[in-house]
C-alpha atoms as an extended CHARMM CRD file, in Angstrom:
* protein
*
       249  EXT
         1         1  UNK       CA            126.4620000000       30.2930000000       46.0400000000  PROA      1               0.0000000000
         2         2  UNK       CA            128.2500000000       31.1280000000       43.2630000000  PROA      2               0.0000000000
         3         3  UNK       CA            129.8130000000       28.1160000000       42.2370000000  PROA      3               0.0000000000
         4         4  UNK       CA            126.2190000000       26.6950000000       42.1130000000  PROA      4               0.0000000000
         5         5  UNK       CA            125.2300000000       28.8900000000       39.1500000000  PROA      5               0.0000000000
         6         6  UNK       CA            127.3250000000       26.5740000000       36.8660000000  PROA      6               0.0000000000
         7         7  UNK       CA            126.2750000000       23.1970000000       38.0390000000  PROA      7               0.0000000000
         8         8  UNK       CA            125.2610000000       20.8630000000       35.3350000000  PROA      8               0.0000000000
         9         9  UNK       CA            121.8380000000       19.5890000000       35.7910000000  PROA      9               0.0000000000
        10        10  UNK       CA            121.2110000000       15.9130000000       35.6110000000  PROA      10              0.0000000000
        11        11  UNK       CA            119.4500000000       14.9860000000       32.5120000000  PROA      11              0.0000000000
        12        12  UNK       CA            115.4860000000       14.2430000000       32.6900000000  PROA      12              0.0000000000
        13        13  UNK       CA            115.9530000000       11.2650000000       30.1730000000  PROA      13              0.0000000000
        14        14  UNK       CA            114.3960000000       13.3430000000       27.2460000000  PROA      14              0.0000000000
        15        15  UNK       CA            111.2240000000       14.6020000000       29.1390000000  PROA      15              0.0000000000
        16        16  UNK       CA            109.5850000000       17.4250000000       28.2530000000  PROA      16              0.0000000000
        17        17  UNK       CA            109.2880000000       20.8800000000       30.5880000000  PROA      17              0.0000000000
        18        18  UNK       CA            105.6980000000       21.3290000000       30.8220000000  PROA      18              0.0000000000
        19        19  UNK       CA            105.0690000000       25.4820000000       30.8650000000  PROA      19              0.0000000000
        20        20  UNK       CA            101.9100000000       26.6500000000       31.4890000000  PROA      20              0.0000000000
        21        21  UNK       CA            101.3770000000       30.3450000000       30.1530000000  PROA      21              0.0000000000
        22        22  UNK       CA             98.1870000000       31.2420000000       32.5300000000  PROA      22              0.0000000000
        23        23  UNK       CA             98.1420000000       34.7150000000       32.1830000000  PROA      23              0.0000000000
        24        24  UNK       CA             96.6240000000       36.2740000000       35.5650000000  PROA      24              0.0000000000
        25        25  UNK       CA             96.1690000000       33.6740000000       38.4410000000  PROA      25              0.0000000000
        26        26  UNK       CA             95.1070000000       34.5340000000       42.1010000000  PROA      26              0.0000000000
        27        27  UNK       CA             96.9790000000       33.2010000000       44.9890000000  PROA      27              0.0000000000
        28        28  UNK       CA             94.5280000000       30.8440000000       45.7210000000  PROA      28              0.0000000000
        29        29  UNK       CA             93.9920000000       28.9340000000       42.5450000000  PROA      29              0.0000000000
        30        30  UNK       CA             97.8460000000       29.1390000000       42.4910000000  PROA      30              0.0000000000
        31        31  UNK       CA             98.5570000000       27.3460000000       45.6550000000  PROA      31              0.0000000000
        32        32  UNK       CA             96.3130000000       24.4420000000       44.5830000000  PROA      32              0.0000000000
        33        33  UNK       CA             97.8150000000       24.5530000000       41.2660000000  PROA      33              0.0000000000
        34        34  UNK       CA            101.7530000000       24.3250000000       42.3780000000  PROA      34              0.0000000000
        35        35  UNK       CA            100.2720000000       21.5090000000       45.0880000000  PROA      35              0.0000000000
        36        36  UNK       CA             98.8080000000       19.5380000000       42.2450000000  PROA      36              0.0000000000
        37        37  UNK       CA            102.0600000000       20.0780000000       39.8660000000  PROA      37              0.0000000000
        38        38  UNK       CA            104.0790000000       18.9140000000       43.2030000000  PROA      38              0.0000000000
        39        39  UNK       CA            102.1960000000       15.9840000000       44.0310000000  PROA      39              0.0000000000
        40        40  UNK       CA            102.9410000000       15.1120000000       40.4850000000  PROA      40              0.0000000000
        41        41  UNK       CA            106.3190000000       15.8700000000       40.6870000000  PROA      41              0.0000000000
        42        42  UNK       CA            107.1640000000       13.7060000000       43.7790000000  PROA      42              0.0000000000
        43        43  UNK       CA            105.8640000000       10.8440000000       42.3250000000  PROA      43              0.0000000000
        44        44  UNK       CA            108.3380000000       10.8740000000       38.9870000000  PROA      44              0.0000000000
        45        45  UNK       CA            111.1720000000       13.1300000000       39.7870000000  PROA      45              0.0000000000
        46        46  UNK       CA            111.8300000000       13.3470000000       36.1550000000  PROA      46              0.0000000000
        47        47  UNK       CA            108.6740000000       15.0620000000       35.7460000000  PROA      47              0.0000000000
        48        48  UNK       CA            108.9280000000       18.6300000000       35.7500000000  PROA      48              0.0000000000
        49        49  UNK       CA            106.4630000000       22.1160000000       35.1610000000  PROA      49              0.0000000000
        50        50  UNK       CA            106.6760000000       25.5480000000       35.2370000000  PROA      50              0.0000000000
        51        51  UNK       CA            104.1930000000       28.0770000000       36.0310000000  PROA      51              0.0000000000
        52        52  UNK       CA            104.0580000000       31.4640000000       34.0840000000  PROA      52              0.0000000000
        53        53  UNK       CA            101.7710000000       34.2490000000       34.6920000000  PROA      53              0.0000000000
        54        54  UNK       CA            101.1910000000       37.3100000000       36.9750000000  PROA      54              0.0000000000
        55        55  UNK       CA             99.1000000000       37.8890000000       39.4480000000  PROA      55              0.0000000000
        56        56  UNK       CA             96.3700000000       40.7080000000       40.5760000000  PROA      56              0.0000000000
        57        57  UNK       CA             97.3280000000       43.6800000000       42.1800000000  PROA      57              0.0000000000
        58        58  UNK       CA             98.4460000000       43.4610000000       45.8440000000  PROA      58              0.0000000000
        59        59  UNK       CA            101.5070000000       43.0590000000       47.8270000000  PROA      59              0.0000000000
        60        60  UNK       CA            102.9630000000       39.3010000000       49.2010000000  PROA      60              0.0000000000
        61        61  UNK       CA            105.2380000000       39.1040000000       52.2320000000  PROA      61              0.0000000000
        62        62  UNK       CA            107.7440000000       36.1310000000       52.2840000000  PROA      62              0.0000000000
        63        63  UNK       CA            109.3620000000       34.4790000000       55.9840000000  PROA      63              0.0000000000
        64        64  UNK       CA            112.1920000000       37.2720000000       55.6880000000  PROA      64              0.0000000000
        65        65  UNK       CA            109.2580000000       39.9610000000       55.5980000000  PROA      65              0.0000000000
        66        66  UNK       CA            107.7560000000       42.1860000000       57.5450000000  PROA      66              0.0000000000
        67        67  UNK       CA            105.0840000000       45.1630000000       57.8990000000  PROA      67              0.0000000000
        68        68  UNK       CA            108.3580000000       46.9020000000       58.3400000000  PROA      68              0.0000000000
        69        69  UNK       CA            108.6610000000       46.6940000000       54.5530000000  PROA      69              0.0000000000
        70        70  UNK       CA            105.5730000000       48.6420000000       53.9170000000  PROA      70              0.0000000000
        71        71  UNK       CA            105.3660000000       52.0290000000       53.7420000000  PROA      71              0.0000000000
        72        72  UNK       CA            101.8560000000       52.4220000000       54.5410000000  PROA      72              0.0000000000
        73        73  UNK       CA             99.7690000000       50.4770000000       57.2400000000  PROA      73              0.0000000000
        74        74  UNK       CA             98.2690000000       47.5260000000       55.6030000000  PROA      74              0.0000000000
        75        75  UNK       CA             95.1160000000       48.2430000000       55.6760000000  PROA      75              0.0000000000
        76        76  UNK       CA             95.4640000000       51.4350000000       53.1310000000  PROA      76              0.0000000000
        77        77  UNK       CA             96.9420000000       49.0840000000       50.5600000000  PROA      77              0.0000000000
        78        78  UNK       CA             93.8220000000       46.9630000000       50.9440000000  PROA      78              0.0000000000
        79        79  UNK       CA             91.8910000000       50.4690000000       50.8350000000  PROA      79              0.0000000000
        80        80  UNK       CA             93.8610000000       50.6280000000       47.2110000000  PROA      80              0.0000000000
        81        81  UNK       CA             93.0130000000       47.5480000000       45.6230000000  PROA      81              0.0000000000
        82        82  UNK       CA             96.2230000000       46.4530000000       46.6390000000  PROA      82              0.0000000000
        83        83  UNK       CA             95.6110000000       43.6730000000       49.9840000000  PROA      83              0.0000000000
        84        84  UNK       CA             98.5880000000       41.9410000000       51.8510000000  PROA      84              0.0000000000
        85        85  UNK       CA             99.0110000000       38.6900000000       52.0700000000  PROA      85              0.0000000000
        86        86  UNK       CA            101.7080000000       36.4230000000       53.9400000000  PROA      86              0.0000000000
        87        87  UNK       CA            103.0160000000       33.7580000000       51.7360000000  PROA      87              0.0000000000
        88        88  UNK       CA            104.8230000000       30.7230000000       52.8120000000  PROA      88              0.0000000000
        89        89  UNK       CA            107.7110000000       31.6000000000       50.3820000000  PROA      89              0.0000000000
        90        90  UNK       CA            111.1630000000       32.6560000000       51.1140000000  PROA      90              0.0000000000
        91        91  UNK       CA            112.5940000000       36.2860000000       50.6510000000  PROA      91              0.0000000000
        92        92  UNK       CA            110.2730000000       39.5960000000       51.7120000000  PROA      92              0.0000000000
        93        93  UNK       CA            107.6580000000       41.9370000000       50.6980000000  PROA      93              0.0000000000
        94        94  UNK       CA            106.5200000000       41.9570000000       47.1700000000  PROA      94              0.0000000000
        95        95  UNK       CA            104.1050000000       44.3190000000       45.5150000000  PROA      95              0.0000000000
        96        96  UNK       CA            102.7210000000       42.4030000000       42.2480000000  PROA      96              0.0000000000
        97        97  UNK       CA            101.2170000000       44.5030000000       39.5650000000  PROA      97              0.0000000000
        98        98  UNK       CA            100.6430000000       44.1910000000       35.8030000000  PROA      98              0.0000000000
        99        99  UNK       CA            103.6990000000       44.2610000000       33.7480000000  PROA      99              0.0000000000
       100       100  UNK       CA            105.1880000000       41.9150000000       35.8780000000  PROA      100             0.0000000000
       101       101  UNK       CA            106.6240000000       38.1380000000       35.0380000000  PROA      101             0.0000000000
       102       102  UNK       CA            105.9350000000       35.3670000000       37.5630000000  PROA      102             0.0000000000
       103       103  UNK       CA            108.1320000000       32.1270000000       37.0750000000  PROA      103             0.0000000000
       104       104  UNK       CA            107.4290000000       29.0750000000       39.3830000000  PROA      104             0.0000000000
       105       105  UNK       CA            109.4790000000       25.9360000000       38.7900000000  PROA      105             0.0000000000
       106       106  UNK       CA            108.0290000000       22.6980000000       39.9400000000  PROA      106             0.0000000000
       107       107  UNK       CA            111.1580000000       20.4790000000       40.2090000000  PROA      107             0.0000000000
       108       108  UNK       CA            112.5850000000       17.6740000000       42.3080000000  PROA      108             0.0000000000
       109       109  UNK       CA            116.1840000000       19.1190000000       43.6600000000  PROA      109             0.0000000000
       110       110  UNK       CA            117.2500000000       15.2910000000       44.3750000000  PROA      110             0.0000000000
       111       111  UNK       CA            117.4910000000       15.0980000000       40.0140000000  PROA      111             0.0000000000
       112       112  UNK       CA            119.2280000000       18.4950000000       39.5540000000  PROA      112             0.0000000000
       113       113  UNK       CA            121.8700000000       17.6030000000       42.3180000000  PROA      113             0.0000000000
       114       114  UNK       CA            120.9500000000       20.8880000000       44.1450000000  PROA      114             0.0000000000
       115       115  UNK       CA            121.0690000000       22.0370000000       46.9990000000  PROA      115             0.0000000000
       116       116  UNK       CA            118.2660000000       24.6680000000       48.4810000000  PROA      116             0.0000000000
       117       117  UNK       CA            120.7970000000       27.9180000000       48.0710000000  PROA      117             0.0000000000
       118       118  UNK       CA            121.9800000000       26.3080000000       45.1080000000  PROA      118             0.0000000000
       119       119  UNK       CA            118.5520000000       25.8340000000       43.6550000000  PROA      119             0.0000000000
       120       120  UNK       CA            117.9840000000       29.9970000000       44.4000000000  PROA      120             0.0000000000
       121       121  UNK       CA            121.8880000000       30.8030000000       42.9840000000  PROA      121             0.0000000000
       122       122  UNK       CA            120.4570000000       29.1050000000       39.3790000000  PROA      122             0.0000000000
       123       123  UNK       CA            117.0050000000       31.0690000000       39.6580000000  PROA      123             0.0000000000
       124       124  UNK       CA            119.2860000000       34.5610000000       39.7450000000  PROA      124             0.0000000000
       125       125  UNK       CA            121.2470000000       32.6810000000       36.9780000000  PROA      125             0.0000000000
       126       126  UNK       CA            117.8170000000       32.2150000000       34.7350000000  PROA      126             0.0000000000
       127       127  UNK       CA            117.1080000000       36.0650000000       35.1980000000  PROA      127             0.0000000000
       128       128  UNK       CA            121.2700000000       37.0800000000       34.0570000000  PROA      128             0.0000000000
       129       129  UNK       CA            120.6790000000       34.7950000000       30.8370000000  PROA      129             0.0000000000
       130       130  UNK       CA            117.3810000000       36.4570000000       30.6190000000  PROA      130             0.0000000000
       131       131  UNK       CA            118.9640000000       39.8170000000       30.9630000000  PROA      131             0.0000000000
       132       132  UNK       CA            121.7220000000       39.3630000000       28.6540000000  PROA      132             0.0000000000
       133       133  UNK       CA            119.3280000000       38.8770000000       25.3590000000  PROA      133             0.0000000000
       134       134  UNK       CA            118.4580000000       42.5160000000       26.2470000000  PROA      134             0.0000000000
       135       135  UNK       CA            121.8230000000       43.8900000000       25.9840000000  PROA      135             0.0000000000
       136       136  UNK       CA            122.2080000000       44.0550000000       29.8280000000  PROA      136             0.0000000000
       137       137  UNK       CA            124.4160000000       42.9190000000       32.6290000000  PROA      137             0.0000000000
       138       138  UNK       CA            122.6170000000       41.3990000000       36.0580000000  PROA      138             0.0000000000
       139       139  UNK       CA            124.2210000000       41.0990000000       39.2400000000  PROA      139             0.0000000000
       140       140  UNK       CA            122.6370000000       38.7570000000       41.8770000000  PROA      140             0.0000000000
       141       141  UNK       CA            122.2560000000       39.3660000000       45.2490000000  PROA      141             0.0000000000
       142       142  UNK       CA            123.7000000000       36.8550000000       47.9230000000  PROA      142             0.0000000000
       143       143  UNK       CA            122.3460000000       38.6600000000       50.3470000000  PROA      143             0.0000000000
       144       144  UNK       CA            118.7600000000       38.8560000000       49.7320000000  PROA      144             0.0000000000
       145       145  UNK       CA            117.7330000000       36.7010000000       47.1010000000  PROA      145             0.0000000000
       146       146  UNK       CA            117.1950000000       38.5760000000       43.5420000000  PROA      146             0.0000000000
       147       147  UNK       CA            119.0120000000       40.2520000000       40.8630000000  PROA      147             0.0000000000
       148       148  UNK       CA            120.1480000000       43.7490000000       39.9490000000  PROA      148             0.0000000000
       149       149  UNK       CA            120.7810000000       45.7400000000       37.1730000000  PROA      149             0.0000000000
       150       150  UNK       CA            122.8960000000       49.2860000000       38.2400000000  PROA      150             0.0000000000
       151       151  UNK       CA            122.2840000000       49.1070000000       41.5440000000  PROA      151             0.0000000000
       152       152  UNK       CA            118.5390000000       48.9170000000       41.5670000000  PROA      152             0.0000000000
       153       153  UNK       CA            116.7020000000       45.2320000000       41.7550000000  PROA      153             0.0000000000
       154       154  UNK       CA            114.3470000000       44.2520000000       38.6770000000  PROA      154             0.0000000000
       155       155  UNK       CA            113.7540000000       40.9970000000       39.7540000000  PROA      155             0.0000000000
       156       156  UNK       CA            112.8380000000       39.2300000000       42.8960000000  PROA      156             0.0000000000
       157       157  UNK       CA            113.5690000000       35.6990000000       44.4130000000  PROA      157             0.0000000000
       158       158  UNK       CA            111.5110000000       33.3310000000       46.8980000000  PROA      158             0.0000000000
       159       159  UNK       CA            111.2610000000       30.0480000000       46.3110000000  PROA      159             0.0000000000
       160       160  UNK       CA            109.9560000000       27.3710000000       48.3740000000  PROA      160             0.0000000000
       161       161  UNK       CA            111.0380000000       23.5130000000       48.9780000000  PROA      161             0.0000000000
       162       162  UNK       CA            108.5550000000       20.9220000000       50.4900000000  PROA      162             0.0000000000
       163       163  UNK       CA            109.3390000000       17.3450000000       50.5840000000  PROA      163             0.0000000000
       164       164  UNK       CA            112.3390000000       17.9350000000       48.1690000000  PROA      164             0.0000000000
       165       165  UNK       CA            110.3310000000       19.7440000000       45.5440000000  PROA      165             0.0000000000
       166       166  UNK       CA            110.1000000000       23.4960000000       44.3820000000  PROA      166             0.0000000000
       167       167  UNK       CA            107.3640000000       25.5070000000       44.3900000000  PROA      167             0.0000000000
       168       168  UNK       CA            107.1840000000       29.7800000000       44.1930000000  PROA      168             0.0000000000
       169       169  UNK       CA            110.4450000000       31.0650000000       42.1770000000  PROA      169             0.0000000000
       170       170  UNK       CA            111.1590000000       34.5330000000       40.8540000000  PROA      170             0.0000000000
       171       171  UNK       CA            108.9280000000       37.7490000000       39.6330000000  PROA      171             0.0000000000
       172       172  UNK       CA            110.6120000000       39.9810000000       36.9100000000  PROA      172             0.0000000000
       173       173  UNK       CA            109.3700000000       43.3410000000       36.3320000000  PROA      173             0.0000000000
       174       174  UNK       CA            109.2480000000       43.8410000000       32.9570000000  PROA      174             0.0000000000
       175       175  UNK       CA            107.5240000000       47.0180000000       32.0490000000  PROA      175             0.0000000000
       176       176  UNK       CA            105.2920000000       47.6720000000       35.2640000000  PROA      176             0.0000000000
       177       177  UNK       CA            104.2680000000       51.2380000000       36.1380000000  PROA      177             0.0000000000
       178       178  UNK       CA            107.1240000000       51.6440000000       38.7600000000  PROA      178             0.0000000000
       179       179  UNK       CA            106.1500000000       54.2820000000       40.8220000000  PROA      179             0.0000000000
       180       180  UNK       CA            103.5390000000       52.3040000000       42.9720000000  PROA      180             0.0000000000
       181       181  UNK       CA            106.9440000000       50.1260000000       44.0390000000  PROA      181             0.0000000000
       182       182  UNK       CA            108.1250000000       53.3490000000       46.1710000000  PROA      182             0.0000000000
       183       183  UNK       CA            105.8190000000       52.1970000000       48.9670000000  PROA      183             0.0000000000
       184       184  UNK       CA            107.2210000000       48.7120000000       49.1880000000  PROA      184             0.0000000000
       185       185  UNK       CA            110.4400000000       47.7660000000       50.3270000000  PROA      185             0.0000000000
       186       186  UNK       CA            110.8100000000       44.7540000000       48.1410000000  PROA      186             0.0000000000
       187       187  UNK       CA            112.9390000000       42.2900000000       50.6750000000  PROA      187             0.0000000000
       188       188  UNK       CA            113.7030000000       45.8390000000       52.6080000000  PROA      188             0.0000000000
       189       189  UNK       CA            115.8610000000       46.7720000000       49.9980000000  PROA      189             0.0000000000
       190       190  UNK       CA            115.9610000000       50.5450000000       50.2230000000  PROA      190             0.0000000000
       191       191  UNK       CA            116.5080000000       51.6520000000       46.3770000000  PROA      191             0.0000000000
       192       192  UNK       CA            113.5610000000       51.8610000000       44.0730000000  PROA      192             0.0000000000
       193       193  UNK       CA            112.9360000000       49.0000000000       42.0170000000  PROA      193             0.0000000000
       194       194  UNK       CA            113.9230000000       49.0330000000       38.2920000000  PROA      194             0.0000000000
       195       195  UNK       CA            112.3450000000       47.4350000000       35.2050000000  PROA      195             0.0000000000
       196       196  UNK       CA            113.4210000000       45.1880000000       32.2080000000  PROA      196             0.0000000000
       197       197  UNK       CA            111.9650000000       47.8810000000       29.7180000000  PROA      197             0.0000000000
       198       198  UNK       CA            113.5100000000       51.0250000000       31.8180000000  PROA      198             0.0000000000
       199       199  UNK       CA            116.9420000000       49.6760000000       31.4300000000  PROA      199             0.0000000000
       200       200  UNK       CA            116.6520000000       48.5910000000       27.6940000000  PROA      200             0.0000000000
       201       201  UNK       CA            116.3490000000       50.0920000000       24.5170000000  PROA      201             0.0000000000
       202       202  UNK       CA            114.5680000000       46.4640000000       22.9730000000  PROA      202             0.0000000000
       203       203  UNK       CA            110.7690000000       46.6870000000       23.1470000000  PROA      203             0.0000000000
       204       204  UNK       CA            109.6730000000       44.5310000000       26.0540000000  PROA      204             0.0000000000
       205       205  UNK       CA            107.0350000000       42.0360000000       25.5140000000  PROA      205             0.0000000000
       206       206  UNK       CA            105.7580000000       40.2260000000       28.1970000000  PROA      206             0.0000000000
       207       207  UNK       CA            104.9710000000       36.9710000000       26.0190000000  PROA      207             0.0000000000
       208       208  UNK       CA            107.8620000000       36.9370000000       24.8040000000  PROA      208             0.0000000000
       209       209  UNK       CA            109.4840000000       37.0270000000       27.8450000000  PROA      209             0.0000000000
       210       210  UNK       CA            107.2950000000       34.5910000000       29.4940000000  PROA      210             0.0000000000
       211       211  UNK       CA            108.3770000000       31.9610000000       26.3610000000  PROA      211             0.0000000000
       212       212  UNK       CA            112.1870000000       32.7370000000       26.8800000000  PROA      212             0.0000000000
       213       213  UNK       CA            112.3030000000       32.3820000000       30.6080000000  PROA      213             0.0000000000
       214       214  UNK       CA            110.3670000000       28.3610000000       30.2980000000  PROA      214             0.0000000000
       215       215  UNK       CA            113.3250000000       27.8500000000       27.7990000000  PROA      215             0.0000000000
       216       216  UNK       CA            115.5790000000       28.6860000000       29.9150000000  PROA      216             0.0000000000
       217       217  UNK       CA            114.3240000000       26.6580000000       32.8610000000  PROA      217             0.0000000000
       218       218  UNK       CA            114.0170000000       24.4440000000       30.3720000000  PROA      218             0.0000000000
       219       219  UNK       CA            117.7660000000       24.4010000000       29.5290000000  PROA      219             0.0000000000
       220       220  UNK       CA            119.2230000000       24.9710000000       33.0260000000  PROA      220             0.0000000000
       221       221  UNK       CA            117.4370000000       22.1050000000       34.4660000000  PROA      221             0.0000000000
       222       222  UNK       CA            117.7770000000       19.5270000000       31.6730000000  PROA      222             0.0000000000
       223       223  UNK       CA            114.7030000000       19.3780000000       30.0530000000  PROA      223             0.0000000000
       224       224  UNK       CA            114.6220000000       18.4730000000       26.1930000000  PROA      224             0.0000000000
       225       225  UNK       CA            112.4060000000       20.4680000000       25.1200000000  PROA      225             0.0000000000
       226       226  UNK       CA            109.4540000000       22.6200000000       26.5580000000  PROA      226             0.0000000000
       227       227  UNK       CA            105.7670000000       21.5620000000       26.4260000000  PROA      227             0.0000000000
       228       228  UNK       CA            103.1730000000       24.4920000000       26.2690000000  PROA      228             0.0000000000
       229       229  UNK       CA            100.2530000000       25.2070000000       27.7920000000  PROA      229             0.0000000000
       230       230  UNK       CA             97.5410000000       27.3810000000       28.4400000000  PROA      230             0.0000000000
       231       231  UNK       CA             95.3640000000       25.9550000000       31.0570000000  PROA      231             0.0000000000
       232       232  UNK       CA             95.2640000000       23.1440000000       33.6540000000  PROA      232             0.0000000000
       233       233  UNK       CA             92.5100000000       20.7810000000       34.5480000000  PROA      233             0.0000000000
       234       234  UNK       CA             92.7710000000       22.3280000000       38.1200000000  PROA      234             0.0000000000
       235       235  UNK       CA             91.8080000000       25.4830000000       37.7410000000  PROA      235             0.0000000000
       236       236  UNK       CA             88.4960000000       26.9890000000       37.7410000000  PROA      236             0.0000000000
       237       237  UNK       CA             87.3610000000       27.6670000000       34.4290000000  PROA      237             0.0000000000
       238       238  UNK       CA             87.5290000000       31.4670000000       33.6880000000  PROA      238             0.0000000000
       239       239  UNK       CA             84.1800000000       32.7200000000       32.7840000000  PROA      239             0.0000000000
       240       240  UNK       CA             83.6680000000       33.4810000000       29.0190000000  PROA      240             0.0000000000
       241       241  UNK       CA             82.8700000000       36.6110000000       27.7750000000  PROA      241             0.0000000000
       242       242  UNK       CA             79.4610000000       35.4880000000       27.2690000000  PROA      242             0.0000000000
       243       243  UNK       CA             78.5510000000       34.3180000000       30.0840000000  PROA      243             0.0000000000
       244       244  UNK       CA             80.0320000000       37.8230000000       31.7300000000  PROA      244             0.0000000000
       245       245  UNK       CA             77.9340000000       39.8780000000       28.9530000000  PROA      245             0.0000000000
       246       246  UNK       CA             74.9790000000       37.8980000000       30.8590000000  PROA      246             0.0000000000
       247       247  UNK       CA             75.2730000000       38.0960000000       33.9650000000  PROA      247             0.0000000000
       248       248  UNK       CA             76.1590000000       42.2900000000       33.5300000000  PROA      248             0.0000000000
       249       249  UNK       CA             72.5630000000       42.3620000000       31.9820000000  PROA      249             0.0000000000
């Protein structure tokens, strides 16, 4: 898997990366969206998105999961605010919260020359380079998809591959309140998680993070340049604050 970190991407032929910077997004309105991107996708394989946004509290549990990984019966995190949901993604459980970093490439592996492991090996490899403009060293984990910085993981990794094409990716934490994550064994890992801002002494933003990481998928998968935007024609329109104001009336 390691050898895979430094393959060279075959180019897109000058495309752009399309990144859309969504903001929150519910798992719903996410499938449909990374189904639309992929649909897409499968028709031009030089074609290429990202998603980037978080999403509302609650905990996901990948095909390597379990209710083993919880810490409390399921039904207490729904109690919470917090529900579980299984997601057909690999890696395990998964508590999402604000503060957090989702990244979802939407690419065609028969372009990059990758294989499935080799397509997770250069996810971990997005979050080191990420890691490194904050003065700090990441170590992947082979054996359960993510990376680490001293011994505790800060980000996790579960992607997905249908009909050759990527969907799901890699959450970062990057300043999340981290003391929810002690009743969650993310991917059964037993240490606490960690987060970008814990470990540095840079001022996390989660903008700017969002606008590094589509650069670097960007780069690592041979995009030209990246493409931003904020919305997509298939998702529901968020209510304005208007039309809230009204309704609370």
């Amino acid at each position: 898997m390691t050898g895979d970190l430094d393959t060279h991407p075959v180019s897109a032929g000058g495309r752009p990366l399309r990144a859309y910077r969504l903001g929150r997004v519910g798992f719903d309105d996410l499938l449909a969206l990374q189904a639309r991107l992929a649909y897409d996708v499968s028709g031009d394989p030089a074609d290429g998105a990202v998603i980037l946004c978080d999403h509302p509290p609650g905990v996901t549990i990948g095909r390597e999961g379990s209710r083993a990984h919880l810490r409390r019966p399921p039904e207490e995190f729904a109690a919470r605010g917090r529900p579980v949901r299984w997601v057909g993604r690999g890696g395990g459980a998964l508590l999402h919260l604000p503060g957090q970093v989702a990244c979802y490439p939407v690419v065609a592996l028969g372009r990059l020359g990758l294989t499935p492991a080799g397509y997770v090996a250069a996810l971990q490899g997005l979050v080191v380079d990420l890691l490194g403009d904050y003065g700090l060293t990441g170590e992947p984990d082979p054996d359960r998809p993510g990376v680490r910085i001293n011994g505790r993981r800060v980000a996790h990794v579960g992607a997905a591959v249908r009909g050759g094409v990527t969907s799901f990716g890699l959450v970062l934490n990057a300043n999340p309140d981290l003391e929810p994550f002690r009743e969650v064994r993310c991917d059964d890992d037993p240490a606490p998680m960690t987060s970008l801002q814990r470990e540095t002494t840079i001022r996390v933003r989660v903008p700017a993070v969002r606008q590094r990481l589509a650069e670097l998928v960007a780069a690592r998968f041979g995009f030209a340049r990246v493409s931003p935007f904020h919305t997509h024609p298939g998702l529901a329109p968020r209510p304005s604050y208007h039309a809230v104001a009204t309704r609370s009336r």
